[in-house]
N, C-alpha and C positions, 0 to 999 in steps of 0.2 A: 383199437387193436384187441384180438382175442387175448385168452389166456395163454398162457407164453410157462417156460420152467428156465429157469437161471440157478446155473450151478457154481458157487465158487467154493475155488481150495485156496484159502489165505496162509500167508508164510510172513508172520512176524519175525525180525531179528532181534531175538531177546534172549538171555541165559536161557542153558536147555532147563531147567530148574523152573522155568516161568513158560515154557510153552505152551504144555497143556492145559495150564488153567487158564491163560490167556484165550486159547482155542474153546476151552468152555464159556469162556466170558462174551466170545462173536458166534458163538450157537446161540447162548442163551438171548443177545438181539437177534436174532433169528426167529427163536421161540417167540419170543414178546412181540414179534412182530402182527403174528395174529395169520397170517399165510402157511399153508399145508407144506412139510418140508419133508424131506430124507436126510437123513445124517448118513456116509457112509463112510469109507477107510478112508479117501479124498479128497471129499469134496462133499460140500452141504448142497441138495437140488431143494429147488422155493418155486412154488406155482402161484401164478396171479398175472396181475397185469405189467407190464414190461416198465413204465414208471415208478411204479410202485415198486416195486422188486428191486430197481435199479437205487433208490433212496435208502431201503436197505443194506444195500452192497455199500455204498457209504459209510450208511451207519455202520457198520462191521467196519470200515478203515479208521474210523473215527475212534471206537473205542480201544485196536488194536493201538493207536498212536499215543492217546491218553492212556493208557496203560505203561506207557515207554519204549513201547518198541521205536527206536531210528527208522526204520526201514519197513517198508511191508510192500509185500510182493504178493499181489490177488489173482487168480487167473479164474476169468468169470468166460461162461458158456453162455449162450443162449439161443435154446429152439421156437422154434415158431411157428405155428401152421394156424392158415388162415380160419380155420374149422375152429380152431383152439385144439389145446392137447392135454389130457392130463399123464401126471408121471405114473401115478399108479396104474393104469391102461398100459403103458408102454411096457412094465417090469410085471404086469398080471402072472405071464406063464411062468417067470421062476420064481417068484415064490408061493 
């Protein structure tokens, strides 16, 4: 399979006091993961291969859960064109 972009916006239920460092703690798997990404108000987008990417999106529940969140709510995207795509191509003309 080409390269693929998968977006997720993860929703840990944790004190609001513990949100966003938790939200920096599943960026920062993200970062380490080694895969070209966008951080935006939403949602994290991760370009690579659809396995790969998807191991990650784990790893992100993974560390949301060992953190303490009870609950965690992920809503993952995923585009896909046979060519392959990348995310910077698609958002070229605004910014």
């Amino acid at each position: 399979m080409s390269t693929c972009n998968v977006s997720i916006q993860v929703l840990p239920f944790v004190p609001e006091e513990e949100l966003f460092p938790l939200i920096d703690q599943a960026i920062a798997v993200i970062e380490q993961s080694g895969f070209p990404y966008l951080v935006g108000p939403l949602e994290t987008t991760m370009e690579g291969e659809l396995d790969e990417l998807m191991e990650v999106v784990k790893k992100v529940q993974r560390v949301c859960a060992e953190a303490g969140a009870n609950r965690i709510v992920s809503i993952v995207k995923i585009s896909y064109h046979r060519e392959g795509e990348s995310m910077h191509e698609k958002i070229a003309k605004y910014r």
